[in-house]
C-alpha positions, -999 to 999 in steps of 0.1 A, spaced: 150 -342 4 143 -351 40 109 -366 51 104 -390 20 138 -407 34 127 -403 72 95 -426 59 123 -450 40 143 -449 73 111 -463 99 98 -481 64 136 -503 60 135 -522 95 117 -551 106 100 -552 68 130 -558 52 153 -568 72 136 -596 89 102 -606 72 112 -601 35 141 -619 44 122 -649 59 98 -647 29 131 -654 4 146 -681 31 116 -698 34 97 -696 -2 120 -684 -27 110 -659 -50 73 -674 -49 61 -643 -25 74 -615 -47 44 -608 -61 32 -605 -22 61 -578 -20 48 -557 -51 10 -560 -48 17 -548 -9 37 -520 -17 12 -509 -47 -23 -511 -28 -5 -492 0 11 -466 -21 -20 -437 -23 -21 -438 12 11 -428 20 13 -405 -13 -17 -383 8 5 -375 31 29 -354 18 3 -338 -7 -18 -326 23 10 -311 44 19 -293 8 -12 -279 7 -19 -271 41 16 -264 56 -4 -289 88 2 -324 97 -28 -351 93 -37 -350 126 -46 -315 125 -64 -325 91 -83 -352 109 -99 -326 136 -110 -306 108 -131 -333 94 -147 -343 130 -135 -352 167 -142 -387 157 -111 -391 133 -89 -378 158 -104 -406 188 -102 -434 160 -67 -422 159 -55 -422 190 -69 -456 195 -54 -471 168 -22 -453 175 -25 -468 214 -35 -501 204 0 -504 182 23 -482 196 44 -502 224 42 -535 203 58 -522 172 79 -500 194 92 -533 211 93 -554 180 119 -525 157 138 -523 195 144 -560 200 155 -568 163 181 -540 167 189 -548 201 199 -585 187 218 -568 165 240 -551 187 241 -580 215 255 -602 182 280 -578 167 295 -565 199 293 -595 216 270 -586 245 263 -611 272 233 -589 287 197 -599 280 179 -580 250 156 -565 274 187 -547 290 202 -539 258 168 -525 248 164 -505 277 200 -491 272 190 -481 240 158 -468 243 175 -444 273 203 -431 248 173 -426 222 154 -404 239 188 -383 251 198 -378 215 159 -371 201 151 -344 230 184 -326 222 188 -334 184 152 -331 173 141 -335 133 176 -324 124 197 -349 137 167 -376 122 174 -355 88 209 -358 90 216 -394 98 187 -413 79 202 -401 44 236 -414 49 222 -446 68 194 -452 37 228 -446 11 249 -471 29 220 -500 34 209 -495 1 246 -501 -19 255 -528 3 222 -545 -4 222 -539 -42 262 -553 -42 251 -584 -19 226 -602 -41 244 -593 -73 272 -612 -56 250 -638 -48 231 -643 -80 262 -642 -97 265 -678 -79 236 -691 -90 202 -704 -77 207 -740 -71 177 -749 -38 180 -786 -29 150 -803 -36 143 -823 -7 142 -787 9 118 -767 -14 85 -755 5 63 -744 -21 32 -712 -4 5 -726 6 -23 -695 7 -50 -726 27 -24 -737 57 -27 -716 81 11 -709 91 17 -699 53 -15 -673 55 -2 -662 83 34 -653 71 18 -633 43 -6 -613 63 28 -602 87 45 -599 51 16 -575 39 14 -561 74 44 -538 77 56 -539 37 64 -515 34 55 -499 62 24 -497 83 -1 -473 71 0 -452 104 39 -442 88 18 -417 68 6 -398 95 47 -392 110 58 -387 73 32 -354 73 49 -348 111 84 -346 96 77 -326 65 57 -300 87 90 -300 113 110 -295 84 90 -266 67 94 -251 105 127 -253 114 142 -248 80 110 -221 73 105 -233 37 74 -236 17 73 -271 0 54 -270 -35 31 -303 -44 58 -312 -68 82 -315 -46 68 -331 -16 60 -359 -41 90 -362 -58 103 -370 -23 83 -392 -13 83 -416 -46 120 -415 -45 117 -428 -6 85 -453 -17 101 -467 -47 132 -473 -30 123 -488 -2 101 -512 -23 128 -525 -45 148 -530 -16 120 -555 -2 125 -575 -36 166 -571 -27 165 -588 7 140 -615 -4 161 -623 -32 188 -625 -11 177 -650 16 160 -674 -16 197 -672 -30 213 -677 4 195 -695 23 160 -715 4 163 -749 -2 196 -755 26 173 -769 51 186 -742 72 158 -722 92 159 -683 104 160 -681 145 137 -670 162 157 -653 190 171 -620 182 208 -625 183 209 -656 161 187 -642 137 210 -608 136 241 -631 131 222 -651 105 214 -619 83 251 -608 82 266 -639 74 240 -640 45 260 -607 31 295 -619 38 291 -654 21 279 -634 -5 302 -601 -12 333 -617 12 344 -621 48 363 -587 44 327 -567 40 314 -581 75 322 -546 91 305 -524 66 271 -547 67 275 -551 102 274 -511 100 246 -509 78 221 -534 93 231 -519 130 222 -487 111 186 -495 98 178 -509 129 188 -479 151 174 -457 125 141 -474 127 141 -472 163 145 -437 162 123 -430 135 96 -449 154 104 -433 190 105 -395 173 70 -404 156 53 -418 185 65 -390 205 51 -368 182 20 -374 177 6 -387 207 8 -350 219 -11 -333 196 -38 -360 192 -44 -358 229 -45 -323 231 -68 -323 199 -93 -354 212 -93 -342 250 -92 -304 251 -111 -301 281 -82 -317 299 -52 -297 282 -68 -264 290 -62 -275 330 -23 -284 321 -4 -265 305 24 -279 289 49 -267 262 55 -289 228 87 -301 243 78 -309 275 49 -329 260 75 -344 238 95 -351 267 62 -370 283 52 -391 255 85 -407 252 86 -414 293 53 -430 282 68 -449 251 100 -459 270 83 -477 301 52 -496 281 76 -509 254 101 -520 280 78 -535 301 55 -555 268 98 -568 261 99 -579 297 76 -604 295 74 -613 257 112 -607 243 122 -644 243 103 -651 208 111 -621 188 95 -640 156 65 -642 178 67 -603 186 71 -591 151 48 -613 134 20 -598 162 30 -566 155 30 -571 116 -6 -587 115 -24 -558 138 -9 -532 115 -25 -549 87 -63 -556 105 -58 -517 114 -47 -506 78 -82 -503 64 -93 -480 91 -61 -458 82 -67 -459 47 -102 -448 51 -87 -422 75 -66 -408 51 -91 -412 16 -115 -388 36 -89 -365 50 -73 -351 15 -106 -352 -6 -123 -329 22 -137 -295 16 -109 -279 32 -84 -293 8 -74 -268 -20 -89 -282 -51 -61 -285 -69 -41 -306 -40 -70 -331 -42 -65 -363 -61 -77 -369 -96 -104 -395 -100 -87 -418 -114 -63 -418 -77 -97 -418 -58 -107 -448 -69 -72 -466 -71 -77 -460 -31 -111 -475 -30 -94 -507 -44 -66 -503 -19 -88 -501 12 -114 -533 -5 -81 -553 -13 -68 -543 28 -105 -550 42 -110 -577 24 -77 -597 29 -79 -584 67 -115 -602 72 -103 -637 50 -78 -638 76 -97 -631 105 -126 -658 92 -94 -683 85 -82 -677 119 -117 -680 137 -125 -716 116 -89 -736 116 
């Protein structure tokens, strides 16, 4: 076990902790269905990943130079285009977090920067096995607390107030646009498979295994499925907490992080607001290092791999490009915070709705990748998986241009 629970650590942050949770405050249980068809026209996607590191022993970006220069430029765009804003979006939910549990009367931006600074420290020294180490304990804790919270709070009851209820409207725009950030990152945005195929090749290295097909899978559903029902477990616990109270979600940071915990404790008890504050604070962090590693990580070799002409001029070691890429993350997330971290609802629901209008091209990416040539025949997907990811990428295209049409005619 190791990189299917690195993909549930990036994959349990802002998409659970904060948008499935606003989709149970604000709707009920009506988007549920959002929350399973998102997480099952994703899922072959992600599943590539892991079977093409198992059958290669490279990461997808490597993959994607062997099936032309143009894959690895359509990445690095993408990858640019996203990076610093879901960077600063996972960073300023868990900053809020620690400005409301500690008490912190700096601004998130400075809380952010601190945190960011003691990332990088820990990820240049600790590498993939201090991510390897921590996410499985983090994941365990989150995950228990979670299940124990809504028990407690369906045990309750589900009583909204009617003079409260908001039933989903898919042809007002506010509502569309709730799903589309709901779909965006649930449960994680597509790019994730790309770092998941980073980790498992980091973890073949360093621990200097050989994973088999079998088990790279078996890792990764256990992360996938996981991760999925706990969507379904936070929405169910802001519809039993908080739909139909007439109470809203903040949108600034620290109100919203003080909002989620005392969701859990009117739940389980006063005496469990330590161990949730522990395991949100957790997620977060672990989602902000997940996310920091990954970036890191792959903006190096899809550089070197797109622009060889420049790399052959400077030469650099791995680490020291490691150590580049996440000066380079650091200052453009810091800076996008500095001027947009007042409205982090704004932030993430940005972040959440380009991940989605990029998916498509990622799915693409990835359908083309593990059915090439160089694939081993028997690592390929059957037919019947082929065109399950045909529906996936129509389904993401096709959602992706309704929204864009919506957006351009309201």
């Amino acid at each position: 076990m190791g990189p299917g629970l690195l993909y549930a650590g990036a994959a349990i942050g802002v998409s659970h902790l904060v948008q499935s949770t606003r989709a149970g405050a604000g709707f009920g249980f009506q988007l549920v269905w959002a929350i399973i068809l998102a997480n099952l026209m994703k899922y072959p996607f992600f599943q590539f990943a892991p079977r093409y590191t198992a059958a290669t022993g490279q990461n997808m970006i490597e993959g994607y130079k062997k099936i032309g220069s143009w894959a690895v430029v359509l990445y690095l765009i993408l990858t640019v285009l996203s990076m610093f804003v879901i960077q600063a979006a996972v960073t300023i939910v868990t900053a809020g977090l620690l400005g409301n549990i500690f008490h912190i009367s700096m601004s998130p931006v400075v809380i952010s920067t601190i945190l960011l600074m003691v990332t990088m420290v820990l990820l240049f020294y600790g590498r993939y096995s201090l991510l390897d180490k921590v996410i499985k304990w983090v994941i365990i804790l989150l995950a228990v607390s979670t299940v124990i919270a809504v028990i407690a709070s369906a045990s309750k009851g589900y009583h909204p107030n009617p003079a409260y209820e908001i039933t989903f409207d898919m042809g007002y725009f506010p509502h569309l646009a709730f799903l589309i950030a709901l779909f965006g990152w649930m449960p994680a945005p597509l790019d994730i498979s790309i770092w998941q195929s980073i980790w498992a090749e980091a973890k073949a290295k360093e621990q200097g295994i050989k994973v088999t097909k079998k088990q790279a899978l078996l890792d990764f559903n256990i992360g996938y499925i996981g991760t999925a029902v706990l969507a379904i477990g936070f929405l169910s616990l802001g519809a039993l907490v908080m739909y139909g109270t007439g109470q809203e979600l903040s949108k600034k940071g620290t109100v919203f992080a003080g909002q989620l915990i005392s969701m859990y404790v009117e739940s389980i008890g006063s005496w469990s607001y330590w161990v949730i504050a522990t395991a949100a604070l957790m997620t977060m962090i672990s989602t902000t290092l997940t996310c920091f590693d990954a970036y890191a990580r792959v903006m190096g070799p899809a550089t070197k791999l797109s622009m060889p002409f420049i790399f052959k001029k400077i030469k650099m070691s791995d680490k020291m490009q490691y150590a580049f890429w996440m000066l380079v993350v650091f200052t453009g997330t810091i800076l996008l915070l500095s001027v947009f971290a007042k409205n982090m609802r704004h932030m993430v629901d940005f972040a959440t709705i380009l991940s989605f209008i990029v998916a498509p091209l990622f799915g693409i990416l990835n359908l083309k990748l593990i059915t090439d040539k160089h694939v081993p025949e028997e690592y390929r997907p059957k037919i019947w998986m082929r065109i399950y990811a045909v529906l996936g990428i129509v389904f993401l295209a096709g959602f992706s241009i309704f929204y864009i049409y919506f957006r351009l005619t309201t």
